[in-house]
C-alpha positions as CSV (number, residue, x, y, z in Angstrom):
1,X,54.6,43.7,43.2
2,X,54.5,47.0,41.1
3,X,57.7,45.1,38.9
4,X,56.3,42.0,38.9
5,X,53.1,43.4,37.5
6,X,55.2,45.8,35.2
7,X,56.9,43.1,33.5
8,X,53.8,41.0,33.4
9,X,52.1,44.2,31.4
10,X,55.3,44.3,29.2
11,X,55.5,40.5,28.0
12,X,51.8,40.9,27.4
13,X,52.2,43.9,25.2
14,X,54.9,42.0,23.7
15,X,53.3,39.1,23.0
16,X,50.2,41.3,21.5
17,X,52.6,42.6,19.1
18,X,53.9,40.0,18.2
19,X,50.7,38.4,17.8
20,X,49.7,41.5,15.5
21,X,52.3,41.2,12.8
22,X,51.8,37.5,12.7
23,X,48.1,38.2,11.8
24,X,49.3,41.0,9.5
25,X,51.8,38.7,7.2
26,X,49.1,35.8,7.2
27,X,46.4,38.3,6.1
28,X,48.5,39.6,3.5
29,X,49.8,35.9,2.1
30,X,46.3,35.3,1.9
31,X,45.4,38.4,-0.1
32,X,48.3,37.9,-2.6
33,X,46.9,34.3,-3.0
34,X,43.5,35.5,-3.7
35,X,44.8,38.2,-6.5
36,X,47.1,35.7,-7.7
37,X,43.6,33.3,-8.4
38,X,41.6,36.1,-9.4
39,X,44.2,37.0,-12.2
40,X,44.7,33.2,-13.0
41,X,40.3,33.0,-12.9
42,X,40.3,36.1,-15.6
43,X,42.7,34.3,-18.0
44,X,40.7,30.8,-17.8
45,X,37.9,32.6,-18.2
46,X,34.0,31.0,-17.6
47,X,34.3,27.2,-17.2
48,X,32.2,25.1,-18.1
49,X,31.5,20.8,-17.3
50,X,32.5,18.6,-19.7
51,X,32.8,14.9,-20.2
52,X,36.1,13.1,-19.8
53,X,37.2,9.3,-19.6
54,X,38.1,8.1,-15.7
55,X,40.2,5.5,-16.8
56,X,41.9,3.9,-20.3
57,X,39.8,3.0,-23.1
58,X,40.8,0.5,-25.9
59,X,39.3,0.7,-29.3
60,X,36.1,-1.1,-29.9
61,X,35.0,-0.9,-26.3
62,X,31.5,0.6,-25.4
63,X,30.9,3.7,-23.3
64,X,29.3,3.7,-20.5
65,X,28.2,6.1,-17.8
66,X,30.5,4.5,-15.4
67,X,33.5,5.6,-18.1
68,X,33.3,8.9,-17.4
69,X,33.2,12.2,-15.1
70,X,32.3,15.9,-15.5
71,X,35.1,18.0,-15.1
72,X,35.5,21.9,-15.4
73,X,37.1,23.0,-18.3
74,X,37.6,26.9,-19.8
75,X,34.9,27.4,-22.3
76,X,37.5,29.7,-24.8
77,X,39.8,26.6,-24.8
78,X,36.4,24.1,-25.7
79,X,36.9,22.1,-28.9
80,X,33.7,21.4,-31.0
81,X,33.4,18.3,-31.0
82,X,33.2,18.1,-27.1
83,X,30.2,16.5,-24.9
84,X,28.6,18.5,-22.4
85,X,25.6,17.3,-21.7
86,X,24.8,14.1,-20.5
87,X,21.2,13.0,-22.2
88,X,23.6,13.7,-25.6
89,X,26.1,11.3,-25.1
90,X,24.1,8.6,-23.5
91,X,20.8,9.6,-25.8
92,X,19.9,5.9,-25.8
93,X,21.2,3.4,-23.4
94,X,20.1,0.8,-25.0
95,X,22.4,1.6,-28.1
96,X,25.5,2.3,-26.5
97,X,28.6,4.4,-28.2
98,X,31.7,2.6,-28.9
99,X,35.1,4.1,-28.8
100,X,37.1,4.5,-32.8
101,X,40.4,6.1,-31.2
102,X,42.1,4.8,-27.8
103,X,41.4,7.0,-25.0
104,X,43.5,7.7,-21.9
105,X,42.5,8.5,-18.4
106,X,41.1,12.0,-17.9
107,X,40.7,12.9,-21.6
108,X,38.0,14.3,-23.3
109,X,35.7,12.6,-24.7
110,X,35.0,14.0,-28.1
111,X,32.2,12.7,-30.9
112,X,35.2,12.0,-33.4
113,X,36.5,9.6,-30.9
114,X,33.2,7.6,-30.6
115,X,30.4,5.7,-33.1
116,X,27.2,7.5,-32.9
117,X,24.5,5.6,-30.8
118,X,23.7,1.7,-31.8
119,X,26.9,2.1,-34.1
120,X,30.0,-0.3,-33.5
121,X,33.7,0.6,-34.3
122,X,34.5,-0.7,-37.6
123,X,34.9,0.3,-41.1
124,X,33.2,3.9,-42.0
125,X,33.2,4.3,-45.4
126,X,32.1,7.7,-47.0
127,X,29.0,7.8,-49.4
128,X,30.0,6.5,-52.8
129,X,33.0,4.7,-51.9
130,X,34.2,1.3,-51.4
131,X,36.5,-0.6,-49.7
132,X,39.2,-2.5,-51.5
133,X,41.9,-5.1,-50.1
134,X,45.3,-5.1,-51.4
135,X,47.6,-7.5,-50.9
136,X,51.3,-6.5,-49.5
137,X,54.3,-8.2,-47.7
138,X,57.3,-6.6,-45.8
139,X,58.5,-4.9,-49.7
140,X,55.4,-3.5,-51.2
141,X,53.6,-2.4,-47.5
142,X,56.7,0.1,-46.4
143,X,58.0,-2.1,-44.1
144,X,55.1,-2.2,-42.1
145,X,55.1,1.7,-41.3
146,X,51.3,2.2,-43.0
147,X,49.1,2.7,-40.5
148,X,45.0,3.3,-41.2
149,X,45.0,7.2,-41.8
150,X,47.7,6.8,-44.2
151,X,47.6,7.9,-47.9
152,X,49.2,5.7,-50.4
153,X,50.4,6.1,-54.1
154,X,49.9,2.4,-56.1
155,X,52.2,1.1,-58.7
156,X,51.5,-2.0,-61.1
157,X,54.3,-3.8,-62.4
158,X,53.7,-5.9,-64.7
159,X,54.3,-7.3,-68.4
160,X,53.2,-5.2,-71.1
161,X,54.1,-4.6,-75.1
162,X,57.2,-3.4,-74.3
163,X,58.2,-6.2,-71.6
164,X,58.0,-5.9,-67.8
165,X,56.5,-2.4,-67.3
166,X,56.3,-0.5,-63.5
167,X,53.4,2.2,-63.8
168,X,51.5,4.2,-61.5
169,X,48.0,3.9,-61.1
170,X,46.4,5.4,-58.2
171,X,47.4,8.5,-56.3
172,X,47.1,9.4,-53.2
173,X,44.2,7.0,-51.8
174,X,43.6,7.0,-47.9
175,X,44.2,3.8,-46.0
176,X,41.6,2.9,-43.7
177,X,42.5,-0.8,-42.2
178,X,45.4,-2.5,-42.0
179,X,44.9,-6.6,-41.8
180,X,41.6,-6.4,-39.7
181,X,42.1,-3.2,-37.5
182,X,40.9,0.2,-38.6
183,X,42.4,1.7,-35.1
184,X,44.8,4.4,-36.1
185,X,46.8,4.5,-32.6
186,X,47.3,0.4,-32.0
187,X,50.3,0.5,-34.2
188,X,53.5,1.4,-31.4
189,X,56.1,0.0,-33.8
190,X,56.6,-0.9,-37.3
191,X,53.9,-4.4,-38.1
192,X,54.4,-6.4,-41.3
193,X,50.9,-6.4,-42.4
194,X,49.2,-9.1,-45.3
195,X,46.6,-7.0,-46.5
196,X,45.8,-3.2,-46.7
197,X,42.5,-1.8,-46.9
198,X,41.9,1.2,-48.3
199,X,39.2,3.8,-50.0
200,X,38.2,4.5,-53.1
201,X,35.4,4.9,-55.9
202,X,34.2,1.9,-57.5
203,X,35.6,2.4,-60.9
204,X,39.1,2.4,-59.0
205,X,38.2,-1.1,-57.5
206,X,38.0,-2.6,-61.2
207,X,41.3,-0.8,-61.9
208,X,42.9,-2.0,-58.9
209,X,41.3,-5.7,-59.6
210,X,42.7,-6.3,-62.6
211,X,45.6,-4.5,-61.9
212,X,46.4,-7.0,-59.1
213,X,45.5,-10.0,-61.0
214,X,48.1,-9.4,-63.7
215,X,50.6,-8.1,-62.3
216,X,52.4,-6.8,-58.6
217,X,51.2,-4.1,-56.7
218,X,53.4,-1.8,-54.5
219,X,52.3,0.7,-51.9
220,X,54.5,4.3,-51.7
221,X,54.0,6.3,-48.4
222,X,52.7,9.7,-48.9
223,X,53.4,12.5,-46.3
224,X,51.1,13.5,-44.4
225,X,51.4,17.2,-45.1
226,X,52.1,16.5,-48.5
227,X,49.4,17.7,-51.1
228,X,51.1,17.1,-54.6
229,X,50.3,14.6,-56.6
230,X,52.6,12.2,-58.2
231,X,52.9,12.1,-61.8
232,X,55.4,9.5,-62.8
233,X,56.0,7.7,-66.2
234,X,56.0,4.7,-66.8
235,X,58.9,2.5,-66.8
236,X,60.6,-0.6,-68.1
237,X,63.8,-2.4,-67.7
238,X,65.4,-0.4,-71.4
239,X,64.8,2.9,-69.1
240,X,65.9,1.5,-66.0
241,X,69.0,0.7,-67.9
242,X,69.6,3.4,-70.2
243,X,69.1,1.3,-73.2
244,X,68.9,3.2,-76.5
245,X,65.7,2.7,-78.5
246,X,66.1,0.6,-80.9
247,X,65.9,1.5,-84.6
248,X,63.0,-1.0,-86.6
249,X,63.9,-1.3,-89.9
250,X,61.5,-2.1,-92.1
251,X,61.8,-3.9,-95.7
252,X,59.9,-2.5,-98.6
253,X,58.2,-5.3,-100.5
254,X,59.1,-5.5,-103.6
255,X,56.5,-4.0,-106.3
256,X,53.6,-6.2,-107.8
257,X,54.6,-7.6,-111.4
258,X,52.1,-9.2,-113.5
259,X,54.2,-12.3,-115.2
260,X,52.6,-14.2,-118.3
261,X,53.9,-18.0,-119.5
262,X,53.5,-18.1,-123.6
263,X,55.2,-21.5,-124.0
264,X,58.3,-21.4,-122.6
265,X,58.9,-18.1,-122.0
266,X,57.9,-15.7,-119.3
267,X,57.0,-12.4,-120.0
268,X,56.1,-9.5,-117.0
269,X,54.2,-6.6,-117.7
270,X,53.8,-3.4,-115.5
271,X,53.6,-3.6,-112.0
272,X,50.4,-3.8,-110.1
273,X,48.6,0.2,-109.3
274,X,47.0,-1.5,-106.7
């Protein structure tokens, strides 16, 4: 009995042990995890809940409540533009927002990406300036690559004094539709557009009017990190060519005589001081 109860005493001490340093190596896992979020916790910083879409939204499509979910999100990493509050986003909801840039699932919902209250998606023109339609096909529209955001350069080419003249005559104007979208992030791959909207003052429509009445108008891309202006002759087909000028000559007219009949005979007197 005394060996039986021995080894009893001995597995149980074993299995006490045992049980110990199992506890020990779970409580220090869980410690290490816990410093390992605390240190993760101090470089997020504070959070803070913030708005974000719970599923894809097109452009042109209204907002609702049901769009969207609060989310934390580390206040140092917050851009401006971003809504926290709800009674801001939905102020109204009878004048619902409506979405300018297509939205994916989960992403913030920011107030560049939306109309303000009552306001559809469309055209947003800035105060003073006008929208203008320009005409283009596969040549004179990049190949389709403009997308609205873009900023163009416009040539006219046309016939002039000098014969069939290629001149710029806008620089650098922003593009804000192409055909009848003025989504920026439709465009996936190169579209051959018919018409080109873009922005400008209103003595640049009359320019760009009659500038497209007489002649042909050509779009040239313009990067978008690019902030020089082009400043480019004019040109005709003698440049294009190398053609020398050529040299005018000009006859002198002969000098004023005063002639007098007497009969027969003709008689000229000085010439003419005048």
């Amino acid at each position: 009995m005394r060996f039986v109860f021995g080894l009893v005493l001995m597995v149980g001490l074993a299995l006490a042990s045992f049980a110990v340093y199992m506890a020990q190596g779970y409580i220090s896992q869980t410690q290490t995890a816990l410093e390992k979020e605390r240190d993760a916790r101090k470089k997020l910083g504070p959070m803070v809940e913030v708005f974000v879409t719970n599923k894809a939204l097109n452009y042109g499509a209204p907002l609702t409540k049901d769009d969207v979910r609060k989310i934390m999100w580390p206040a140092n990493a917050l851009p401006d533009t971003i809504f926290k509050e709800e009674d801001v986003l939905f102020s109204d909801p009878s004048k619902p927002r409506y979405v300018l840039r297509q939205m994916e699932k989960f992403e913030p919902v920011l107030a560049v990406k939306v109309t303000e209250p009552g306001v559809e998606a469309g055209l947003r023109l800035a105060s003073g300036m006008r929208a203008f339609a320009i005409k283009v096909d596969v040549a004179s529209g990049v190949s389709g690559f403009l997308q609205p955001g873009d900023r163009v350069d416009v040539y006219w080419t046309g016939t002039g004094s000098g014969g069939e003249t290629t001149r710029l005559i806008e620089k650098t104007i922003p593009i804000i539709a192409i055909d009848q979208t003025a989504n920026a992030d439709v465009a996936t791959s190169a579209m051959i557009a018919r018409t080109v909207t873009v922005e400008v003052l209103p003595q640049q429509v009359a320019r760009l009017a009659q500038a497209q009445a007489t002649g042909r108008l050509s779009l040239s891309l313009v990067g978008r990190n690019d902030d020089t202006e082009a400043d480019a002759a004019p040109v005709d087909t003698r440049i294009l060519i190398g053609e020398p000028d050529k040299v005018v000559e000009i006859e002198e007219e002969p000098a004023c005589i005063i002639r007098t009949r007497r009969g027969a005979e003709v008689v000229e007197s000085t010439p003419c001081t005048n």
